[in-house]
Structures are given as structure tokens and as C-alpha cells.
N, CA, C and O of each residue as an XYZ file, in Angstrom:
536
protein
N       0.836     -1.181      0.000
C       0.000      0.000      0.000
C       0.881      1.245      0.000
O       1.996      1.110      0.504
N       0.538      2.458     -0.500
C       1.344      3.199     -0.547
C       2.663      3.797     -1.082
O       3.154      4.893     -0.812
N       3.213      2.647     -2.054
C       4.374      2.939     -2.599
C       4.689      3.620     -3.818
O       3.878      3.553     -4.741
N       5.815      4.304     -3.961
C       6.106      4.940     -4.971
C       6.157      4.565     -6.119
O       6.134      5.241     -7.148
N       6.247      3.200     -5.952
C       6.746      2.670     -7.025
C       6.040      1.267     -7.491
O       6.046      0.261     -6.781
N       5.500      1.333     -8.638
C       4.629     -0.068     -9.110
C       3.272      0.299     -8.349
O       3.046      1.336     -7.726
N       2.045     -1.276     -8.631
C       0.704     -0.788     -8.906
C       0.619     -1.246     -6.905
O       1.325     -1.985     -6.219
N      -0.469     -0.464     -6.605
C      -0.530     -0.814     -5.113
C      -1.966     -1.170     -4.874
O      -2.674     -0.763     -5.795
N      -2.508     -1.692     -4.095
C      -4.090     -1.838     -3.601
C      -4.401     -0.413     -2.995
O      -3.745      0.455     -2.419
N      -5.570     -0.563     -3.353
C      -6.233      0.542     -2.595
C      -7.013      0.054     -1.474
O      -7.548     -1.023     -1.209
N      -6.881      1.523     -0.720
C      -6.700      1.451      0.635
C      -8.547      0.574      1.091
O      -8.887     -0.394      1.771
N      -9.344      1.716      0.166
C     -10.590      1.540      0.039
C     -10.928     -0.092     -0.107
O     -11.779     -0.745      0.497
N     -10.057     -0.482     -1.021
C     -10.607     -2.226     -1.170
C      -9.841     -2.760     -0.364
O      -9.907     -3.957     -0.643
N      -8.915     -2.586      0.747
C      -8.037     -3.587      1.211
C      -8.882     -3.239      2.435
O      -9.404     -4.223      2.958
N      -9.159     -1.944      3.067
C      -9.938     -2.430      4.421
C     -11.502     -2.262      4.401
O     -12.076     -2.402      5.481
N     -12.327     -1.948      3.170
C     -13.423     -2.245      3.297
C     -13.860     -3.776      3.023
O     -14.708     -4.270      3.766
N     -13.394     -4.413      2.147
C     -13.316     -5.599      1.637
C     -12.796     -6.834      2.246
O     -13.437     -7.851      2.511
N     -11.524     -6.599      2.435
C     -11.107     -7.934      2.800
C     -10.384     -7.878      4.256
O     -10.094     -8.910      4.861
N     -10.123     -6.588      4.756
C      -9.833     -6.897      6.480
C     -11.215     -6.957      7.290
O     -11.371     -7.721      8.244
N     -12.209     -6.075      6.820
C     -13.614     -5.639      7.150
C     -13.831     -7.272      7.711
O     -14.030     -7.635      8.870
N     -13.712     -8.157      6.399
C     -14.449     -9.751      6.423
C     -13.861    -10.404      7.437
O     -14.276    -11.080      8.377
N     -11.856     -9.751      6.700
C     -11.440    -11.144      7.865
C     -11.105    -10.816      9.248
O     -10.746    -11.767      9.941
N     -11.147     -9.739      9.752
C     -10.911     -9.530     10.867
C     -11.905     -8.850     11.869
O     -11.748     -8.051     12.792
N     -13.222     -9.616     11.208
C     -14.592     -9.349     12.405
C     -15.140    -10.934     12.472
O     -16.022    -11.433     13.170
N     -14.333    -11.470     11.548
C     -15.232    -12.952     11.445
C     -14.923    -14.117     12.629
O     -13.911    -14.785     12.415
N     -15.573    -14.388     13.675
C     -15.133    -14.756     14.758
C     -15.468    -16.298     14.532
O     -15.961    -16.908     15.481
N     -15.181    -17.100     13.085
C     -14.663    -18.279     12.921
C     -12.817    -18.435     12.650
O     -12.180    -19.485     12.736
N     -12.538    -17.742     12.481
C     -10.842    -17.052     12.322
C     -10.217    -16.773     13.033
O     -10.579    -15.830     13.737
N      -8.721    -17.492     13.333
C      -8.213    -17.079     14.077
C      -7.309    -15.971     13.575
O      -6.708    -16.100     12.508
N      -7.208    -14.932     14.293
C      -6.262    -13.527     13.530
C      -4.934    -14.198     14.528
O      -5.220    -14.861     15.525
N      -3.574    -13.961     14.162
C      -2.526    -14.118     14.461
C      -1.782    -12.770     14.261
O      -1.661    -12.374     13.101
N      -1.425    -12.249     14.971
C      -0.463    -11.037     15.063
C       0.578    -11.112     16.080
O       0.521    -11.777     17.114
N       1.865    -10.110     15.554
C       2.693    -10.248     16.053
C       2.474     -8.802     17.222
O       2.276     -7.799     16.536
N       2.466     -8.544     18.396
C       1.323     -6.416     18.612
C       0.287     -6.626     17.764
O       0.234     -6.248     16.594
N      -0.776     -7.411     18.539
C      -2.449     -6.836     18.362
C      -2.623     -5.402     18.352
O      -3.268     -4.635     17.637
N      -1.883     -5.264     19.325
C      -2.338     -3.391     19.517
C      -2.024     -2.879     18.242
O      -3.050     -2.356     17.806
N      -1.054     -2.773     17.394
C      -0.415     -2.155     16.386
C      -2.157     -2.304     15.556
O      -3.030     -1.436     15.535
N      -2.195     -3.410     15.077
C      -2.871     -3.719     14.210
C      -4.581     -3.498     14.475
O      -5.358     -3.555     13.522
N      -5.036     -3.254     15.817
C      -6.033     -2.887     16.318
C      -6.329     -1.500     16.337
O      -7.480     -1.066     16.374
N      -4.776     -0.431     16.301
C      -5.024      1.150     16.344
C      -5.689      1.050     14.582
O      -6.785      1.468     14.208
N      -4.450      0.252     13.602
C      -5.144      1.057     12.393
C      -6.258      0.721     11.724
O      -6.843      1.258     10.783
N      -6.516     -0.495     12.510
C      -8.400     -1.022     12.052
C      -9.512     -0.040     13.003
O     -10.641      0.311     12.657
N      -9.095      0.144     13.767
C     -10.325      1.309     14.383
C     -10.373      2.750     13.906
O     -11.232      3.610     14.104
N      -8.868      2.809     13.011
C      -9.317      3.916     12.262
C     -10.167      4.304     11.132
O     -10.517      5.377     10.639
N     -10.437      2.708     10.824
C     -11.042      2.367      9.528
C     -12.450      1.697     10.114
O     -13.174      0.913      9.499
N     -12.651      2.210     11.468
C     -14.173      1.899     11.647
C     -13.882      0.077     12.071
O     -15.016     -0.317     12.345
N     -13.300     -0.643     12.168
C     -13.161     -1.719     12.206
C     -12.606     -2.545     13.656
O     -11.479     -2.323     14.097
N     -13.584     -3.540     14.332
C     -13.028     -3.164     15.515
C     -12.897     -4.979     15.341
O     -13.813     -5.679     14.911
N     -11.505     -5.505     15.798
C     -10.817     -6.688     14.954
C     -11.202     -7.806     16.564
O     -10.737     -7.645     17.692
N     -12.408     -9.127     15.978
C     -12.821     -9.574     17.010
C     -12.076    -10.653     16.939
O     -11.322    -10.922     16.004
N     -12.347    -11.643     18.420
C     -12.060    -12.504     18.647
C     -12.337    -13.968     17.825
O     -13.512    -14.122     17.491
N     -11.354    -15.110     17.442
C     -10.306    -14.990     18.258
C      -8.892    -14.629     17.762
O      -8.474    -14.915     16.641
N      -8.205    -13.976     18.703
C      -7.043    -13.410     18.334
C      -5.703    -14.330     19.216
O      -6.004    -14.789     20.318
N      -4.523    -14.519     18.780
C      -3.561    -14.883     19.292
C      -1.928    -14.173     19.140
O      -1.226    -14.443     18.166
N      -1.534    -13.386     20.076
C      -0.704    -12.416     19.763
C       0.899    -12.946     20.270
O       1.371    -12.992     21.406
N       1.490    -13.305     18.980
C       3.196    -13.698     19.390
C       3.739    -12.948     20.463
O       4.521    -13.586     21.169
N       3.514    -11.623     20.816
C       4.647    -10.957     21.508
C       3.503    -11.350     23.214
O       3.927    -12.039     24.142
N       2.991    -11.111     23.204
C       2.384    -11.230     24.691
C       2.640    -12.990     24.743
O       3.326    -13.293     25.719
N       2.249    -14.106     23.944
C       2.394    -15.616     24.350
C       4.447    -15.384     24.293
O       4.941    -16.402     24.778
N       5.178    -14.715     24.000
C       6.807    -14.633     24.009
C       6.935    -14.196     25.351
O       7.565    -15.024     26.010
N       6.466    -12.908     26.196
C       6.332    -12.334     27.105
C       5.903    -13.295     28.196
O       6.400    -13.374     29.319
N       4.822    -14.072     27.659
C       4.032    -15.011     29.129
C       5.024    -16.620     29.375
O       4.937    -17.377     30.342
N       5.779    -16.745     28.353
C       6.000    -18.354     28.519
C       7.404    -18.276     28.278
O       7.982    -19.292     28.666
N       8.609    -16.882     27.454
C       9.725    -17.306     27.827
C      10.136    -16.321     28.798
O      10.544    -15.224     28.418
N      10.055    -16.653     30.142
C      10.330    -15.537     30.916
C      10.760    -16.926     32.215
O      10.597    -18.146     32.214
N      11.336    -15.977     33.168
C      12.087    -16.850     34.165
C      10.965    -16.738     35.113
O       9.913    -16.114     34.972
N      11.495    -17.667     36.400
C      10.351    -18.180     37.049
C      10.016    -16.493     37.979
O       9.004    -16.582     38.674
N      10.504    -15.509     38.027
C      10.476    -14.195     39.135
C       9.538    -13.054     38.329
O       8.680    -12.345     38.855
N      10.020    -13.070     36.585
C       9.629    -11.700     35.932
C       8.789    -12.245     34.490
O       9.005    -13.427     34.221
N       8.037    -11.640     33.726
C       7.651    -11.696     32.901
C       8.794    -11.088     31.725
O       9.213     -9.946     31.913
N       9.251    -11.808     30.604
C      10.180    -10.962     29.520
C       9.736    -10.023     29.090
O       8.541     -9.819     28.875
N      10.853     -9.130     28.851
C      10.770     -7.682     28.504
C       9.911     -7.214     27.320
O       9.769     -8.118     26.497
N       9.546     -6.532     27.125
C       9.040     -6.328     25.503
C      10.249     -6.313     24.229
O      10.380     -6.939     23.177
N      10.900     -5.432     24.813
C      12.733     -4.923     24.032
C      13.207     -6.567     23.403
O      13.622     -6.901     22.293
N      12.852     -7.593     25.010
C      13.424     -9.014     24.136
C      12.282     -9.623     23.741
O      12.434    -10.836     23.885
N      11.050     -9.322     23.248
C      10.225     -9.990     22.452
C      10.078     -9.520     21.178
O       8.952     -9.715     20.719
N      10.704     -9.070     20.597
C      10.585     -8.665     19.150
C      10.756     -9.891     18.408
O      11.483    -10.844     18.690
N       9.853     -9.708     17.251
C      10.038    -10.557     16.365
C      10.906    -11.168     15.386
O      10.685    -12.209     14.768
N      12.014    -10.341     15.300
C      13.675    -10.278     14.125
C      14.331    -11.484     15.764
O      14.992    -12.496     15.534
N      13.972    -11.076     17.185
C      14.890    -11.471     17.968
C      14.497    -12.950     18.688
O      15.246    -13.728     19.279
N      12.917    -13.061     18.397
C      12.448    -14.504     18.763
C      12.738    -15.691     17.426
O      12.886    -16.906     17.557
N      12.761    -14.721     15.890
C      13.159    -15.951     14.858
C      14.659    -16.457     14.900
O      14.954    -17.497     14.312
N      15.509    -15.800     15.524
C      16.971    -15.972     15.593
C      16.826    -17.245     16.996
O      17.289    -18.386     16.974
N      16.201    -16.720     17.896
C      16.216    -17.717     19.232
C      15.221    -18.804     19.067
O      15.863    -19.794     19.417
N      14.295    -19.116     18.812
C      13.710    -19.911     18.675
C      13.833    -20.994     17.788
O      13.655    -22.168     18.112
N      14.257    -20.439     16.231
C      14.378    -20.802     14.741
C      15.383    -20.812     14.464
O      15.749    -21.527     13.531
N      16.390    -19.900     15.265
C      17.894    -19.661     14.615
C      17.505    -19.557     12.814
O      18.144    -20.088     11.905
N      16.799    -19.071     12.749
C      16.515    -18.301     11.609
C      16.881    -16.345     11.850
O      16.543    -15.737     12.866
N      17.603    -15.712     10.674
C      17.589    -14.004     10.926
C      16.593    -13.786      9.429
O      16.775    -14.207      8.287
N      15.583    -13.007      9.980
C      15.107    -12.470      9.470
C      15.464    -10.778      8.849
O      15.965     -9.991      9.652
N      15.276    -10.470      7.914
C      15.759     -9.233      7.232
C      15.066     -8.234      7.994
O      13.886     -8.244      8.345
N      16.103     -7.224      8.242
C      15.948     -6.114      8.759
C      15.222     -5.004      7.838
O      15.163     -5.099      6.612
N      14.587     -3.761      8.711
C      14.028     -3.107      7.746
C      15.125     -2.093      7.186
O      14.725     -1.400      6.250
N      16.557     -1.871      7.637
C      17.503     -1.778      6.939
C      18.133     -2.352      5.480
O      18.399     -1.683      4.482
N      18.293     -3.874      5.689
C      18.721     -4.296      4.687
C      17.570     -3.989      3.457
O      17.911     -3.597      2.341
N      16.294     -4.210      3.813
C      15.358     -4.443      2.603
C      15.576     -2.716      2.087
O      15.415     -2.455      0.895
N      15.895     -1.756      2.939
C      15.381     -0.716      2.570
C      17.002      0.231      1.903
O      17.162      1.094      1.041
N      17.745     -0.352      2.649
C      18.911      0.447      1.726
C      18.931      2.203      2.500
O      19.496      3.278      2.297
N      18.476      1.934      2.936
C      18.216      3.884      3.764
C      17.202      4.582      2.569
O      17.449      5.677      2.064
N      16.116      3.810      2.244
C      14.989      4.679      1.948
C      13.721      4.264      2.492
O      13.789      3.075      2.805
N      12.734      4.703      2.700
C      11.862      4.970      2.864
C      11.154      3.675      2.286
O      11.374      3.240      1.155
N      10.139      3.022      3.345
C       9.304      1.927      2.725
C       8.572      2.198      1.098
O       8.513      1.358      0.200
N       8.035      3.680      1.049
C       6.886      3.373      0.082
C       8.032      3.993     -1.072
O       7.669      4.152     -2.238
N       9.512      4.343     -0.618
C      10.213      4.501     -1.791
C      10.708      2.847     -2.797
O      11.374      2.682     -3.818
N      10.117      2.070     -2.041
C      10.252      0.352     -2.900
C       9.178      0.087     -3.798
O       8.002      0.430     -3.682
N       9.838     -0.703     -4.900
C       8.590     -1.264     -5.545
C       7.913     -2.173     -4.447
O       8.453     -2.713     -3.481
N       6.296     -2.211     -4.932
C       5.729     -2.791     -4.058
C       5.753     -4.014     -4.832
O       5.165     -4.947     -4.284
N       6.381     -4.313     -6.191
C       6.202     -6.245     -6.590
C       7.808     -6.599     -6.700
O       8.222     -7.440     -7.497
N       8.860     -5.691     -5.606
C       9.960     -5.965     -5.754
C       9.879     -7.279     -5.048
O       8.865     -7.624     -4.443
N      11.221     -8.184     -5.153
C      10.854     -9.619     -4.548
C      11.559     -9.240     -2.771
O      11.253     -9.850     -1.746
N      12.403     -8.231     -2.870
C      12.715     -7.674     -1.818
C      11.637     -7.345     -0.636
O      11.366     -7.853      0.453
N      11.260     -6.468     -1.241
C       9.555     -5.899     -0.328
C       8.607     -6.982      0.037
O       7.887     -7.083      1.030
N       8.765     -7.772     -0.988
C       7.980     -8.657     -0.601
C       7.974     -9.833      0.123
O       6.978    -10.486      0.435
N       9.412    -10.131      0.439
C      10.059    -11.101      1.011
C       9.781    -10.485      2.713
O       9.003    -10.871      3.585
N      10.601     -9.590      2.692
C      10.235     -8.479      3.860
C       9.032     -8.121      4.374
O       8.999     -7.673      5.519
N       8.069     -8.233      3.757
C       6.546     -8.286      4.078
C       6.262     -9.439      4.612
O       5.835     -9.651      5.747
N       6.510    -10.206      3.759
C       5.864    -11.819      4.224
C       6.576    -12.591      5.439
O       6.093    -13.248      6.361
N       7.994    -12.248      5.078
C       9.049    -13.164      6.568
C       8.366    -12.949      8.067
O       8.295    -13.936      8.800
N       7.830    -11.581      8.560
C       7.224    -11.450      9.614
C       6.140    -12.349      9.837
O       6.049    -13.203     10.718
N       5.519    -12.126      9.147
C       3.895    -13.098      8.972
C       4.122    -14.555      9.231
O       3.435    -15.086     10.105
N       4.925    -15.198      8.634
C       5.280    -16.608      8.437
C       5.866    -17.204      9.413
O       5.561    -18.228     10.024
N       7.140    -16.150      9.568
C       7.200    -16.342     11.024
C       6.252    -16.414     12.544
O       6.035    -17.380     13.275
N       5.810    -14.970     12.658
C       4.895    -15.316     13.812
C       3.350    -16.781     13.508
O       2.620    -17.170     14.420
N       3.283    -17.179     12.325
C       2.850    -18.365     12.314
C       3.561    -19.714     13.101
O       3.141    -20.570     13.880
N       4.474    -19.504     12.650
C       5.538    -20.416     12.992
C       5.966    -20.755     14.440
O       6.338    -21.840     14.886
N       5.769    -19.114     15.304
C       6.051    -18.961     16.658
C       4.693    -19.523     16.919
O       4.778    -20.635     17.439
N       3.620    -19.167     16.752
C       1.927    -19.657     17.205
C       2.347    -21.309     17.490
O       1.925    -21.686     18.583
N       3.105    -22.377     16.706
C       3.468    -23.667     16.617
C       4.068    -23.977     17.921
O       3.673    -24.821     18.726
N       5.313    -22.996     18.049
C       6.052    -22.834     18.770
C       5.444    -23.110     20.192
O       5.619    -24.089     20.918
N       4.778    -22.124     20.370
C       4.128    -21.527     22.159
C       2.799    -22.394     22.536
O       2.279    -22.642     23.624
N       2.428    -22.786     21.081
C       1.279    -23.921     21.209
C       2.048    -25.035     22.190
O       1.642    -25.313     23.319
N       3.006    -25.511     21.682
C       3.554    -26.715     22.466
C       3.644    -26.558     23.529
O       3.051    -27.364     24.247
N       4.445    -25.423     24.188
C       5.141    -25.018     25.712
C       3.751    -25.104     26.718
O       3.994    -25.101     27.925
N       2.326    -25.178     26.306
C       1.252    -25.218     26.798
C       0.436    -26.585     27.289
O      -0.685    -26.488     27.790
């Protein structure tokens, strides 16, 4: 959305259409990595994102933490749970970006898009993860 460069969705069809559906439909599970993130910009769009929801950084926060404290937020990031968990590194928004600006990328670069998707796939991956520890 938003980029300078190449064809982008509009905003109009991406959250009247298809977040509208999938993220009120309470046969679905929504997976996010910060619900909150993703809850500020659906209520800006009138959209209030129901249950059920399952959020990587709060199940990272509740289950890898020592027996005294709950983990930090700083060590629940998502670039820092695919390295520890996966020993997978996920691309930084440095590398993808070169020191420009997100919407200065093509949006059908394989770059951007790799970078888009690695988060997603990942916190799928962590959902596997924290499922077990339960």
C-alpha cells in the first residue's frame, strides 16, 4: 500500500473488503505479532478486529520468561524470537530498505515482498512454537 513505485491496492478495497471480512469474522483465528499495532489502524477504519485473536509478543512475554519476571518487551521482538527460537535471521528493515523509505520500494519488488511476508510466516511459525510449551 502506498508505494512509490509499481501498482498498489487501494486502501478503500483492502480495508473495506477484505480486512472488514477477515478480521470481524469470529470463525478465524487472527494471528499477530502487537495486536495493539494492528487494532489502532483497524479502528481507524471503523473496524473493531474480534475474537479470536492470538498475539506472538504477549504468548513470548508469558512463557519465555524466568520463574520471578515476565520478559521484557525490548526481548520480544520478532527479528529477535526468529533468531532464538528458529535460529533463523530475518531481514531487517535496513537491509530491505537500503536507507529509503518503505513506500520509496517497488511494491512487486521480490525484496519488499520477502520483507513483508518473513514477519507473517514467522509469527505463524512462533503460534506452533508456544502452542507446544502449553
Amino acid at each position: 500500500m502506498a508505494h512509490k513505485v509499481g501498482r498498489n491496492i487501494g486502501l478503500a478495497l483492502l480495508f473495506c473488503d477484505f480486512c472488514r471480512t477477515f478480521l470481524t469474522d469470529k470463525s478465524i483465528v487472527k494471528v499477530a505479532h502487537n495486536i495493539a499495532f494492528e487494532s489502532a489502524i483497524s479502528c481507524q477504519q471503523n473496524i473493531v478486529i474480534q475474537p479470536p485473536v492470538y498475539d506472538t509478543i504477549c504468548a513470548a512475554q508469558m512463557t519465555l520468561k524466568s520463574n520471578y519476571a515476565f520478559r521484557k518487551l525490548a526481548d520480544s521482538g520478532l527479528k529477535k524470537l526468529a533468531e532464538e527460537l528458529c535460529h533463523e535471521r530475518l531481514p531487517t528493515f535496513s537491509d530491505v530498505t537500503n536507507g529509503r523509505h518503505f513506500d520509496e520500494l517497488g511494491a512487486q519488488d521480490m525484496e519488499t515482498i520477502r520483507y513483508g511476508c518473513a514477519d507473517s510466516d514467522f509469527a505463524l511459525a512462533a503460534v506452533s512454537y508456544f502452542q507446544q510449551l502449553v
